[in-house]
C-alpha positions in Angstrom: 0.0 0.0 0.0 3.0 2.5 0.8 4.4 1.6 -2.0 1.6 1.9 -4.5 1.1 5.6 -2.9 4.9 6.4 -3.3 4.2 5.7 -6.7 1.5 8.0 -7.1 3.4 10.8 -5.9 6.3 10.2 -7.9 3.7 9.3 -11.0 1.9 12.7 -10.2 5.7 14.8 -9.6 6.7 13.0 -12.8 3.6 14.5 -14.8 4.0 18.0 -13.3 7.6 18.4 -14.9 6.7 17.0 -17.9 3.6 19.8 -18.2 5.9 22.7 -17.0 8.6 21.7 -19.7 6.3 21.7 -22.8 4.9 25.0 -21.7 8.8 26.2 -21.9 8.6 24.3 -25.0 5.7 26.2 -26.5 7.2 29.8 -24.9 10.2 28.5 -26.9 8.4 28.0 -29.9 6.7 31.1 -29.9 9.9 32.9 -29.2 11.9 31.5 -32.8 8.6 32.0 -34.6 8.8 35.7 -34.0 12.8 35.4 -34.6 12.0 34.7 -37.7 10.8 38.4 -38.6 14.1 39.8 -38.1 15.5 41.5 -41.1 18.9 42.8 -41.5 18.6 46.3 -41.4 14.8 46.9 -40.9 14.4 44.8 -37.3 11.1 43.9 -36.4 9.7 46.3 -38.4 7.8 44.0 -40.7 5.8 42.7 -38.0 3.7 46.0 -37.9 2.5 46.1 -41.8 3.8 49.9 -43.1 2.7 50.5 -46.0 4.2 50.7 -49.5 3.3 54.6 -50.2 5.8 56.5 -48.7 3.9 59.6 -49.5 1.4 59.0 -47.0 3.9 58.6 -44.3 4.6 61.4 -42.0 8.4 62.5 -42.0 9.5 60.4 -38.7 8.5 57.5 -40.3 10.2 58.0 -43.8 13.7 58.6 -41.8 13.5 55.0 -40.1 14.5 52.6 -42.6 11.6 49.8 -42.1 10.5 46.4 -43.8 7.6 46.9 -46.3 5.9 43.6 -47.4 6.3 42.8 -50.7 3.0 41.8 -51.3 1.6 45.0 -50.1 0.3 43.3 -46.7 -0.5 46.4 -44.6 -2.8 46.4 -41.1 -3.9 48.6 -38.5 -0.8 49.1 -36.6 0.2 51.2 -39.3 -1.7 53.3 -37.9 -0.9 53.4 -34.3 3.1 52.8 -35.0 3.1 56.4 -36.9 1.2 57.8 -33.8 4.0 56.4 -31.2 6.3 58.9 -33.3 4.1 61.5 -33.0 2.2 60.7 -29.5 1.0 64.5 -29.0 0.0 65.0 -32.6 2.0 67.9 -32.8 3.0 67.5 -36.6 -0.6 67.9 -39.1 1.4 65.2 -41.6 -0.5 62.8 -38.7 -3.6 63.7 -40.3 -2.9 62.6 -43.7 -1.3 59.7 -42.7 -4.2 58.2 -40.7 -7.5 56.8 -42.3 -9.5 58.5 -39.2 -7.4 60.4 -37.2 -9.3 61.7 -34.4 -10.5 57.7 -34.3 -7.0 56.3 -34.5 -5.7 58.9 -32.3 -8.4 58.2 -29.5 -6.3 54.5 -28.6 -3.0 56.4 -27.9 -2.1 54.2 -25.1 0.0 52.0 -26.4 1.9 54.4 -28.6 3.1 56.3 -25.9 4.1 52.8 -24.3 6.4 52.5 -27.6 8.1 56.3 -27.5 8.8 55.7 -24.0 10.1 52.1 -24.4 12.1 53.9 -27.3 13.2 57.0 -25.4 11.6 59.1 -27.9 14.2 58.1 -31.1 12.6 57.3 -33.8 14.3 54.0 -34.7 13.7 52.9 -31.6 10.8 53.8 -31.0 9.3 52.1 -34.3 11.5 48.6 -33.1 9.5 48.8 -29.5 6.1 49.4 -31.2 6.7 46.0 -33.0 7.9 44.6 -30.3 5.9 45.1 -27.3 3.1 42.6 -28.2 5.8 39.9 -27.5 7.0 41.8 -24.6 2.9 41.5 -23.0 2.7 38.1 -24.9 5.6 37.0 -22.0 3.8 38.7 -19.5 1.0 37.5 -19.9 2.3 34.0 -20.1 3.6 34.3 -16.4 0.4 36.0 -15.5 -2.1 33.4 -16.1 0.0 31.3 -14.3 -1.9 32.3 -11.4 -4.6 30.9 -12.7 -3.8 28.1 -14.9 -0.2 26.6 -13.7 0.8 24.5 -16.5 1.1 20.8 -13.6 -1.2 19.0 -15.4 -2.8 18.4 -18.4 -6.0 20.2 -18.2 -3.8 23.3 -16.6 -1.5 23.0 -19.4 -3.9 22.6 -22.0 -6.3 26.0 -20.8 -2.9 28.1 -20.3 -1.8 27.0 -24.0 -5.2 27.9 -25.0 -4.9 31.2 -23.9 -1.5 32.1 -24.6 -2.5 30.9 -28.6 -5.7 32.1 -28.9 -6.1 33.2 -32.7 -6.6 36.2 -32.0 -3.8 37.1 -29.3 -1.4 35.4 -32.1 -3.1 37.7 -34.8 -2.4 40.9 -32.3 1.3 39.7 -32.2 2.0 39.4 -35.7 0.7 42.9 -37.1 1.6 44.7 -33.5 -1.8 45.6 -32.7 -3.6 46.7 -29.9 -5.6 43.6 -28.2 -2.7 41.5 -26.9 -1.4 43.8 -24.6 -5.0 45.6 -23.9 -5.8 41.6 -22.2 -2.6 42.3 -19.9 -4.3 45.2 -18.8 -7.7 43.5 -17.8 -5.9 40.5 -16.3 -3.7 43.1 -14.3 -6.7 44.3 -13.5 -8.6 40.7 -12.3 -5.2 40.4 -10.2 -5.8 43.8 -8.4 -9.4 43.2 -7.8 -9.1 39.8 -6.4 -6.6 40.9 -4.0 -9.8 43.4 -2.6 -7.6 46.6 -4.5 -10.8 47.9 -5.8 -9.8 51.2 -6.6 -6.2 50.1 -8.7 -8.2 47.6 -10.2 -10.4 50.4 -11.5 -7.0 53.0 -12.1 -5.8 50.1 -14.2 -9.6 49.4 -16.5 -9.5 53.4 -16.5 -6.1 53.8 -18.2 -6.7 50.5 -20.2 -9.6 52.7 -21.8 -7.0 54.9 -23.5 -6.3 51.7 -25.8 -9.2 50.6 -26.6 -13.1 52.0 -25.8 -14.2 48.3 -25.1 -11.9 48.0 -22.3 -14.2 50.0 -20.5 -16.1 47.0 -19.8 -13.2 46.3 -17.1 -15.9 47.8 -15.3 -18.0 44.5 -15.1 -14.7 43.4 -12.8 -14.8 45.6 -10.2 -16.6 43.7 -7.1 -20.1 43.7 -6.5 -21.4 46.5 -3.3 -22.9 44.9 -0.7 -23.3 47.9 2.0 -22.9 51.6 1.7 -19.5 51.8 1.7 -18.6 49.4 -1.4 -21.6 51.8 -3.1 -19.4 54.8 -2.3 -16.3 53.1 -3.1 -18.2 51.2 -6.2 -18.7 55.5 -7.1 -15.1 56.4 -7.1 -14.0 53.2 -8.7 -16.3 54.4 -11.4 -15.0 57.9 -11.7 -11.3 56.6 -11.2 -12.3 54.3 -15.0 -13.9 56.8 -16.6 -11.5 60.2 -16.1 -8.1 59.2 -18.1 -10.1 58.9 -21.5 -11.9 61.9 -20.3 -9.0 63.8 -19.9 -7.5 62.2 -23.6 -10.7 63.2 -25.1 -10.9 66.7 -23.8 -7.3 66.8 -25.1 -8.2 65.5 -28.7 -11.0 68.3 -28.8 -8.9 70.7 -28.7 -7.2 69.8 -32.0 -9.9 68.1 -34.4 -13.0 70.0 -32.6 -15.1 66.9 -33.2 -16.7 64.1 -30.8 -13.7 61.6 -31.9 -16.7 59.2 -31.5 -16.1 57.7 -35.4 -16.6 54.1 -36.2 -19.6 53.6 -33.4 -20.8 51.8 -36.5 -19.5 48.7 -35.3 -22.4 48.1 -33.1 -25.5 46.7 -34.6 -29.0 45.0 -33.7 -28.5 41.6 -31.4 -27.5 38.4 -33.8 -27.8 40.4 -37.2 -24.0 40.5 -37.8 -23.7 37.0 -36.3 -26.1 35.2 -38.6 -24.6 37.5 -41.4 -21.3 36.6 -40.7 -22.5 32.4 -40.9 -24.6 32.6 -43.9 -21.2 34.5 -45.6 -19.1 31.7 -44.4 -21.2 28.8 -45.4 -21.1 30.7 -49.1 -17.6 30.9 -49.0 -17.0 27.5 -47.9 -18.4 26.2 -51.6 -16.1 28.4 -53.4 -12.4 26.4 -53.2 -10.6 29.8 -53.5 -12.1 30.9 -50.3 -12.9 27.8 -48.5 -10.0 28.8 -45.9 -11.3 32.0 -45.4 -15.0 30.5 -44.4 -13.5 28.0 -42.1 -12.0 30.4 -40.2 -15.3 32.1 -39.8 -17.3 29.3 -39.5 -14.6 27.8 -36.5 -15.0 31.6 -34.7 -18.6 31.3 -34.6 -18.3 27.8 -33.3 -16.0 28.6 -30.2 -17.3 31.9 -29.6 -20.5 30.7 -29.7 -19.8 27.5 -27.1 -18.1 30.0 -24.6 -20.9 32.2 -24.2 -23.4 28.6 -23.9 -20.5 27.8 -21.1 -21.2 31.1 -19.5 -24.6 31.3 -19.5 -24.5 27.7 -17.6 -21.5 28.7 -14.6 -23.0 31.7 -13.9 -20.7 32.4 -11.4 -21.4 35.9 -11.0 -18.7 36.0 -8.1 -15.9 35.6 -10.4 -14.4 38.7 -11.7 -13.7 36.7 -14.7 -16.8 35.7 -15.1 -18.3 39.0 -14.9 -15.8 40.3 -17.7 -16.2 37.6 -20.5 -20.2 37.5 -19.8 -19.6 41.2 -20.8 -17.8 40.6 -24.1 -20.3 37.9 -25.1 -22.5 40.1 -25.1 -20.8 42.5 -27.6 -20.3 39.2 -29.4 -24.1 39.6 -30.5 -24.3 43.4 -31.6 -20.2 43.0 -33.5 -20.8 44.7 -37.0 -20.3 42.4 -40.0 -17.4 44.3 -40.5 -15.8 42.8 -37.6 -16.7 39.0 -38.3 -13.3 38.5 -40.1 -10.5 36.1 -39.4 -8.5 37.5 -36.8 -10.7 40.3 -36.4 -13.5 39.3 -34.2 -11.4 36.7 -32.6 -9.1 39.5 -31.1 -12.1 41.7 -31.0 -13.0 38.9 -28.1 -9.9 38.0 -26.2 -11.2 38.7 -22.7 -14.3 36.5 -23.9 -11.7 33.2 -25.1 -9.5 33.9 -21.7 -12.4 34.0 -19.0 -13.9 31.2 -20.9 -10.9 28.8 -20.0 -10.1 30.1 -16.8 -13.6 29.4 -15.4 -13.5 25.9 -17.4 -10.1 24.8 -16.2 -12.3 25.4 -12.6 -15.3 23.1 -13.1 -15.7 19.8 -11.8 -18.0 19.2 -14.8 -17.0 17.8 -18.2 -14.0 19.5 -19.2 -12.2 18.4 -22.3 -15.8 18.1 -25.0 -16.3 21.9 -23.7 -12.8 22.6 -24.0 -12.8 21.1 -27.9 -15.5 23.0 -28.6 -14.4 26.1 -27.4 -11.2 26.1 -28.6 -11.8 25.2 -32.2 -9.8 28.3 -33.7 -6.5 26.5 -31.9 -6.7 24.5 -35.2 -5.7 26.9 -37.7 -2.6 27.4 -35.5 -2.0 23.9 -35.3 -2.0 23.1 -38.9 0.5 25.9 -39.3 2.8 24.3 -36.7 2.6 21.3 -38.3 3.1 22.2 -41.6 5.6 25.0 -41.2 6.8 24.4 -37.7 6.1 28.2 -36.4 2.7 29.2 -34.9 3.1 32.7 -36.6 
């Protein structure tokens, strides 16, 4: 009998190395894939998608040699990289060079992370915008740690989940905005969970100056029970809302408009998301796009499964609970615009996270609702497999 329990303990010590050094492994892995977007003489730079018109470009920009795709392959951080040059929009070339500046320039968190990282010179500051979604990417690794430490399969398998979310993986490779925004909002679950209401809503506030939907941080701060959590539930509230206050009074005074563009991407409850399936099933019968609707169709599939597992935990308790029931909820009024590969799936990070942090949790089933909610893991699967990189 000692002996059989001896070997349980060693069985069960065996299993938790093996777990901790494949999630090296995978931090590994992820690491050489984003090697591989060094160039000589550019850096990292072709991890942020500049585009090929120079002309559009303001002057900071055209001084810093930088990678341009050869393809033409340009995305949003295009945007925000040129606004880490210019974080006070001093310089009116900002204007030209941004689709919708007082829009663009409304998320200006994250460029000033980058001049500062960069100490304000341009070359440097360009390398740390394309870098610091791996920066948060490793941070966020030892974060959810907390949570999810990688000692056993089911641990192992929720933490990779996260960590290689579609979406989080999309936000690294075209230095965009959501990655690190998630750090923010997990910072933010830490704080509040340690009963530090009011840094928990400091941190949601300032997380607002990336994106507007990180203002639903607010679903984390704790519930009031008496009159004092109301008054401190109050402050917490102010404490979110007054840094993009503040930005926005700021932006005012330059473009002398509500900076409120692209509130489009809110529609009626499950238009969009029936849209966005009847598109996918069209694509699927054309061979040219079939890719292009399985990624779609895989989205709505996951999404779809972690707001079902939501609706049945209802553990309104859990700050994390709180947070993703929000986003699934902005799941069903996402624009069409938004249902695209990589789009909606970063769109939804908190959504995917809080999803397998509560189902890592559950005594219930776990791996069929961990399949099923983790179906856009395959498209990053297939690459490893085939290519050996996850990005």
């Amino acid at each position: 009998m000692l002996k059989r329990a001896n070997d349980g303990v060693e069985g069960a010590r065996r299993r938790r190395a093996i777990c901790r050094a494949l999630a090296i492994a995978l931090v590994a892995l992820f690491l050489a894939s984003v090697a591989r977007f060094y160039h000589q003489g550019t850096g990292f730079t072709s991890l942020i998608g500049l585009p090929e018109n120079h002309g559009n470009e303001i002057p900071a920009l055209r001084g810093v040699p930088h990678y341009v795709h050869p393809s033409g392959v340009t995305y949003d951080g295009q945007y925000y990289a040129q606004l880490a040059l210019e974080p006070l929009l001093r310089d009116p070339a900002i204007d030209r060079a941004i689709d919708v500046a007082p829009y663009r320039a409304r998320r200006i968190l994250f460029s000033w992370t980058a001049w500062l990282m960069g100490l304000g010179r341009p070359a440097w500051v360009l390398e740390a915008f394309a870098l610091q979604n791996v920066l948060y990417w490793l941070i966020l690794a030892a974060l959810m740690t907390r949570w999810l430490p990688p000692e056993s399969p089911r641990q192992l398998a929720s933490w990779a989940a996260c960590l290689f979310a579609f979406g989080l993986l999309w936000s690294v490779r075209f230095a965009l905005l959501d990655g690190p925004s998630l750090v923010l909002l997990v910072c933010a679950i830490l704080a509040a969970e340690r009963g530090r209401t009011l840094v928990s809503a400091a941190i949601v506030g300032i997380a607002g100056l990336a994106r507007e939907t990180n203002l639903l941080g607010i679903g984390i701060l704790p519930l009031p029970s008496d009159r004092g959590s109301w008054l401190r539930l109050l402050l917490a509230i102010g404490l979110v809302a007054l840094p993009l206050a503040i930005w926005l009074d700021y932006l005012w005074s330059i473009y002398r408009t509500t900076t409120f563009a692209a509130t489009d991407q809110l529609t009626l409850p499950f238009v969009s998301y029936a849209a966005a399936g009847r598109r996918a099933v069209r694509f699927l019968a054309n061979p040219e796009s079939r890719g292009y609707g399985l990624v779609v169709l895989l989205s709505i599939a996951s999404l779809s499964t972690q707001a079902a597992y939501l609706a049945i935990a209802r553990d309104r308790h859990s700050p994390w609970w709180r947070l993703a029931v929000l986003y699934a909820l902005l799941m069903l009024v996402a624009d069409r615009s938004l249902w695209e590969p990589g789009g909606i799936n970063r769109f939804l990070l908190p959504l995917t996270v809080g999803f397998n942090v509560l189902l890592s949790k559950s005594s219930g089933a776990f791996w069929p609702w961990f399949a099923a909610g983790n179906l856009t893991l395959l498209p990053t699967v297939h690459r490893m497999l085939t290519t050996g990189w996850v990005l």
